[in-house]
Structure formats: C-alpha cells, structure tokens
N, C-alpha and C positions, 0 to 999 in steps of 0.2 A: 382813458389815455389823456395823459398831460399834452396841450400845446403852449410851446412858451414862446415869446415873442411874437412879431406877424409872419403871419406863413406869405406875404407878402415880399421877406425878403427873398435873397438871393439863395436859390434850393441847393445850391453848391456847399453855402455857410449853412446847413441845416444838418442833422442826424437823427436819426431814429431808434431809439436806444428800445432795446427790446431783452427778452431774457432767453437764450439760450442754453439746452443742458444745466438748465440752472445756473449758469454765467451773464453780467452784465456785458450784452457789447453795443456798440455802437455802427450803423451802415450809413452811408451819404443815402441823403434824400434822394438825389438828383435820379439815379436809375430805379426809383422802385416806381411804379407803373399804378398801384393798385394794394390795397388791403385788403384780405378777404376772411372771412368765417370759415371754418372748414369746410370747403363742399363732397361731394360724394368724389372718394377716392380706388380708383381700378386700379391693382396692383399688376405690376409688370414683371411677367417671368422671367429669367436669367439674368437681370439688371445688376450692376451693382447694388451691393447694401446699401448705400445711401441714397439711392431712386428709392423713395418710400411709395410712388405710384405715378397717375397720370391723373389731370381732370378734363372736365370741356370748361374754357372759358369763352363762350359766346364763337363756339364752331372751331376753336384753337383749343391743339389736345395741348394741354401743358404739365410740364413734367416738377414733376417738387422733390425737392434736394433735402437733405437732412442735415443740415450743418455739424451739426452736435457729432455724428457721425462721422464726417470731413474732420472733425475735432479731435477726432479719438476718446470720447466722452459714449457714454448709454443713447442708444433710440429715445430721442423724444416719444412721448405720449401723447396720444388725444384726446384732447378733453376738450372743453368748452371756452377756456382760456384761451388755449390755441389759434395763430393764423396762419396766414398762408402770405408771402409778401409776393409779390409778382414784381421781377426784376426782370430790365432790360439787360441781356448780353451776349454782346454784340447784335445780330442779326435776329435771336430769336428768343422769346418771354423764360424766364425759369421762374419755378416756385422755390419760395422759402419759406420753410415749417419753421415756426418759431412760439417758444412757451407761451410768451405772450409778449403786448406790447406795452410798454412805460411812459411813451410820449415823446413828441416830436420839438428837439430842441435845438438854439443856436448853436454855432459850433465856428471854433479857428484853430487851424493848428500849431498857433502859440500854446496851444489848452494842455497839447502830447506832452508827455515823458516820456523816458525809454523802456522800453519792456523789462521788465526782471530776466534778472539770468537765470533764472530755475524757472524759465516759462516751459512750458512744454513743446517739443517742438514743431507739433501741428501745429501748435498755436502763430509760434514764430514766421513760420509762411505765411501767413494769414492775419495777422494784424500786427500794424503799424509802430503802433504805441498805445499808449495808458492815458484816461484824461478821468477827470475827475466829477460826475457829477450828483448834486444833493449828496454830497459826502460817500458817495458810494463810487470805485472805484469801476472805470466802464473800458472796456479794450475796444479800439476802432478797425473794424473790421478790412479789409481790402479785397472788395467782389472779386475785381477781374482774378486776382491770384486761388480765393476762394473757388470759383465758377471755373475760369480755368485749368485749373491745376491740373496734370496729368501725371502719371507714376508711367513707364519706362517701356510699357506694355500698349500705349496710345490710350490709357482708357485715364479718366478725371481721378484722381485719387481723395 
C-alpha cells in the first residue's frame, strides 16, 4: 500500500483509494477506524445479501457490508488481497470488504468532476464525483449515503 504525503496531515484531506468489485474508488480517511486481514467470518442467517457476516473485534461483534453488492456489481471474493476497513457510523463500527487496498493519498475536492451520465445508478447515490488518480480514473465514495442508505422497507439497501 502506497502512502503519499504525511499522514501528518489533515485526515479530512486524505482518501483511501482501494479497489472494489473490480472498481477504483476512493473513501475519506477521517471515519475508517482500522485496517484489517480477513479475520474468521460467522455468517449471519436471514441478513440481507450484502451482510457477508459478522466478526469479534476485541469483544465487539462487527458486522461487514459488501459494497460491491450495495453497488449492484458480483460478491467480492476472499482471498488474501482482501480487507476489511472498519468504519465509524454514526454510533456504531461497520466492516468494509474490500478487493484490496492502493494507498492512502492526499486529496481536495477541487480534484472532482462530475460523474458520467451513463453512471449506473447505484452508483449515483453513492458517489460524489470522479477524480483522477496515477492516471486511473477513482469515484469518491459517500459512507453516510453508502452505510445509510435504506430502500422503503426500513432495511439498508
């Protein structure tokens, strides 16, 4: 994992660009709590699809979200690539399965463009805009609407 500039600065101006369903995105530093390896995963009956399980993180069950899923894209895989990001929201930690990660880089959002109009429209709830980085083109994520999100039924969509 790339770190560019000091992780000294301001965690607000930082991103953590990682690879999703095989997509480049980008999440603000400021809420992720923790990096972790895959640890040992208990699957949880009648969850939505996108609860791929539960773990213990030091006596806190915590639950991991599948973006890619949220995305309308395939189940990520596990493999050895793989992590897990532990984000703050609001009151309580969530997991984030993710392909893998790219490195932790500065970031403004001078950097955004606008999203393409043939985005998909998971997509469109859920990230911001387009910024550009080492030439490859990265979408910025938006936890709370990610994490949030709900379909009509109260349940997280």
């Amino acid at each position: 994992m790339k770190l560019a500039g000091s992780l000294l600065e301001d965690e607000s101006q930082l991103v953590v660009i990682c690879s999703i369903g095989g997509n480049m995105l980008g999440i603000p530093a400021g809420p992720i709590q923790e990096v972790l390896a895959l640890p040992e995963i208990r699957p949880v009956h009648h969850a939505p699809d996108y609860v791929r399980g539960v773990f213990n993180l030091r006596g806190r069950v915590i639950v991991i979200i599948d973006p890619a899923i949220k995305l309308g894209l395939a189940p990520q895989a596990f493999d050895g690539e793989s992590r897990i990001l532990v984000v703050q929201s609001g009151p309580e930690l969530v997991g984030l399965l993710v392909d893998s990660l790219i490195g932790i880089f500065p970031f403004s959002a001078d950097q955004l463009t606008a999203s393409p109009e043939n985005l998909p429209r998971a997509f469109c709830r859920v990230v911001s805009g387009f910024f550009f980085q080492d030439g490859k083109m990265t979408g910025l994520l938006m936890m709370d609407e990610l994490l949030g999100a709900r379909d009509s039924g109260g349940e997280m969509s």
